[in-house]
C-alpha positions as CSV (number, residue, x, y, z in Angstrom):
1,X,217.9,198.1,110.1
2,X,221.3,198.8,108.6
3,X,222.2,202.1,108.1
4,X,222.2,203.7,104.7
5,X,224.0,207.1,103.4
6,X,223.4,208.7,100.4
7,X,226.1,210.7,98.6
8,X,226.4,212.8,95.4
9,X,229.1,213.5,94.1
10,X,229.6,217.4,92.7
11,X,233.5,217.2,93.5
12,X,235.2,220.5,91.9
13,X,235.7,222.9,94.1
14,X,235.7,221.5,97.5
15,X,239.0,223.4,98.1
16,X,237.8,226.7,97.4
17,X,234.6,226.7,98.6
18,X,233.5,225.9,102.7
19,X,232.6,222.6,103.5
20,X,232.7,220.0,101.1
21,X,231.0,219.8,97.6
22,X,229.8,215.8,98.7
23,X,226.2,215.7,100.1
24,X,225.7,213.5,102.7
25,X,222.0,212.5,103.8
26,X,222.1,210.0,106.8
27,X,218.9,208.7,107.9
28,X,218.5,207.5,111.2
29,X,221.6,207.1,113.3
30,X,225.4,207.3,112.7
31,X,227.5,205.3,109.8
32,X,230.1,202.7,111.6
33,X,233.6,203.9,111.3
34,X,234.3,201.2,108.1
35,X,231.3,202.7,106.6
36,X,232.9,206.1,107.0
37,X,236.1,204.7,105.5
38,X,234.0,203.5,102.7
39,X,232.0,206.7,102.0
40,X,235.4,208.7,101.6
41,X,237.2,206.2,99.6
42,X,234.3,205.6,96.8
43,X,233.7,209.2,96.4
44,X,238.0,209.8,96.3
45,X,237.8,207.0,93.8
46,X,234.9,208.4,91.6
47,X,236.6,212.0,91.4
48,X,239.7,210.2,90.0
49,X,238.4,208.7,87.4
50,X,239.9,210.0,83.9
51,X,237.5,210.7,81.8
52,X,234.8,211.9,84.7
53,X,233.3,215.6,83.5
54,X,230.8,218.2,83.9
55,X,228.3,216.3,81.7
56,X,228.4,213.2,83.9
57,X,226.8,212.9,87.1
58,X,227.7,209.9,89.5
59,X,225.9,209.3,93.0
60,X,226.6,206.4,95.6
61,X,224.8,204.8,98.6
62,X,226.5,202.8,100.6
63,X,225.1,200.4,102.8
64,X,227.3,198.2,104.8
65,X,229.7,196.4,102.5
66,X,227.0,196.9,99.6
67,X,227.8,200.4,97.5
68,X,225.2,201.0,94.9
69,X,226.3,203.3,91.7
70,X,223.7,205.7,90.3
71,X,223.7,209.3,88.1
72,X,223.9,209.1,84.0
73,X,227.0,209.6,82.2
74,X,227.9,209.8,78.2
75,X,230.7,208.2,78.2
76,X,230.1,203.8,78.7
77,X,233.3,202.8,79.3
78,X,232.8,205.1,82.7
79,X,230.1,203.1,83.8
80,X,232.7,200.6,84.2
81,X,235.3,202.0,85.3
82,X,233.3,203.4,88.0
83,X,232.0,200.1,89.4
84,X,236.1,198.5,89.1
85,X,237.2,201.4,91.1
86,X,234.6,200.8,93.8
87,X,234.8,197.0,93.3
88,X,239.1,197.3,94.5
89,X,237.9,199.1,98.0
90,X,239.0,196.8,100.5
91,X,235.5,196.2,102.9
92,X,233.3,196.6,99.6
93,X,231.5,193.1,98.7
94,X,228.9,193.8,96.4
95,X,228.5,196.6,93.8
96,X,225.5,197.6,92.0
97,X,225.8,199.3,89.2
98,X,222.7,201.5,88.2
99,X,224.6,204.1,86.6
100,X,222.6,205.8,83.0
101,X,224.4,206.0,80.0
102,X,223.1,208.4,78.2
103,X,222.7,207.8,74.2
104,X,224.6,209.3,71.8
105,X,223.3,211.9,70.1
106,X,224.8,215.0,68.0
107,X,222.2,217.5,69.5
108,X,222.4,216.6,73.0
109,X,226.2,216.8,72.4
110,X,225.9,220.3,70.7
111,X,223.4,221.6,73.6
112,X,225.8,220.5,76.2
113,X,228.3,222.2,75.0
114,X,226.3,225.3,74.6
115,X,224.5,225.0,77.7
116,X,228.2,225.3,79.8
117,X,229.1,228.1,77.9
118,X,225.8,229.9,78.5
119,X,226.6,229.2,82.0
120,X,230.3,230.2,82.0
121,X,229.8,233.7,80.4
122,X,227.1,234.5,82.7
123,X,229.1,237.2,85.2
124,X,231.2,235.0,87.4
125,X,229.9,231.6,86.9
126,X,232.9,230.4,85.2
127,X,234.6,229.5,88.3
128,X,232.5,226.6,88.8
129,X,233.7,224.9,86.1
130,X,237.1,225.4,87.3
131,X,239.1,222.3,88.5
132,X,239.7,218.6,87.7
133,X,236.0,218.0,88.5
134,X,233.5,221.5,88.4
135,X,230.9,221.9,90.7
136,X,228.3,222.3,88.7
137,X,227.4,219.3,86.5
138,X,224.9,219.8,83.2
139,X,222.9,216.4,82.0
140,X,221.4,215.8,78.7
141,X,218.8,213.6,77.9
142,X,216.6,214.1,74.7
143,X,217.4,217.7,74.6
144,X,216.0,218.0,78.4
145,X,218.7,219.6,80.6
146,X,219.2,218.8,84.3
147,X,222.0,220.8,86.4
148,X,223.3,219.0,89.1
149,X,226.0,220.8,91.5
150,X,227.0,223.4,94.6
151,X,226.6,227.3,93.8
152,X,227.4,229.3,96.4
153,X,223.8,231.6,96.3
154,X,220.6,231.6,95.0
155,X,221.5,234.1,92.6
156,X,224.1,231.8,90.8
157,X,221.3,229.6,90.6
158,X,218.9,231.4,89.1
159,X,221.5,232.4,86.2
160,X,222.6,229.0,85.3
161,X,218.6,228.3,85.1
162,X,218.5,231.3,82.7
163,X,221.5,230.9,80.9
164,X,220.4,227.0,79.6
165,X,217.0,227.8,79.3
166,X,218.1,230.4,76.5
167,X,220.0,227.6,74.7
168,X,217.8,226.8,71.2
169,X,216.8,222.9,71.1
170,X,216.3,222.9,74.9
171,X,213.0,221.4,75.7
172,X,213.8,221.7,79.6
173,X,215.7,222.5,82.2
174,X,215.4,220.7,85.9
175,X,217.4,222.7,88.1
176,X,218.5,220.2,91.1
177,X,221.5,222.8,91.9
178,X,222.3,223.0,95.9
179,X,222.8,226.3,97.3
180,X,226.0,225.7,99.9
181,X,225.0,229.1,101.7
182,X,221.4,229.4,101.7
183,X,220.9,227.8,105.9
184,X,223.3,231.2,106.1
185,X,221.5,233.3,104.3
186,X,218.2,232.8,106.1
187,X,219.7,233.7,109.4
């Protein structure tokens, strides 16, 4: 059975924060060292893409020479570019392509907007949205709201929860926000 690893990318703040912002679930064994060289080029090549932002979410799993694109994003020509990008990796054969784009649609466009600045004036929180590519990413689909990202406690994520649910025209909010410190917090 080949191996598969599954990465998210939350980019952002990598530099400022411990550890890196890319989740990486392996499941059984060890990648090969071109599968490592693969992992770290799609996700460099995804955070460099131009018009990548906090209301687009991109994933990858790559399995041997096969990557496979997931996450939604609101922009289409990024579905694209996101599969070129992965498709020029030298050791990448195949590429699917099973990135969302989300339809357009005024109110989801207002409610993202309001949901980040909820989340920006909420104490400190405004530092996740710092950087070419912030940490914490918002999603809107029908005027349902999933945040996707690194915080660095439980506390951060428990305001950016509050602070979008408080936005008017939000029907829901799915809060799939990581907690980079919580294994050191339970110690």
């Amino acid at each position: 059975m080949r191996l598969l690893a599954t990465f998210v990318v939350l980019g952002g703040l990598a530099f400022a924060q411990s550890g890196s912002n890319t989740q990486l679930a392996i499941r059984p064994g060890t990648l090969d060292p071109n599968e490592q060289r693969i992992v770290k080029e799609v996700r460099h090549e995804l955070v460099m893409l131009p018009y990548y932002s906090l209301f687009d979410d991109l994933e990858y799993s790559v399995n041997g020479d096969a990557v496979t694109l997931l996450g939604s994003v609101v922009n289409p020509t990024l579905k694209k570019d996101a599969e070129n990008a992965v498709k020029r990796i030298e050791g990448v054969n195949t590429v699917n392509n099973q990135i969302k784009v989300l339809p357009p649609s005024p109110m989801d466009d207002r409610i993202r907007q309001q949901v980040a600045r909820a989340i920006s004036n909420q104490g400190g929180l405004y530092r996740y949205f710092m950087g070419a590519v912030p940490s914490i990413h918002i999603i809107v689909d029908g005027g349902h709201v999933t945040l996707k990202g690194v915080v660095d406690n439980e506390a951060d994520d428990t305001q950016a929860k509050l602070a979008a649910n408080q936005v008017p025209g939000v029907f829901s909010v799915k809060d799939e926000l990581q907690v980079v410190n919580q294994k050191a917090a339970k110690k």
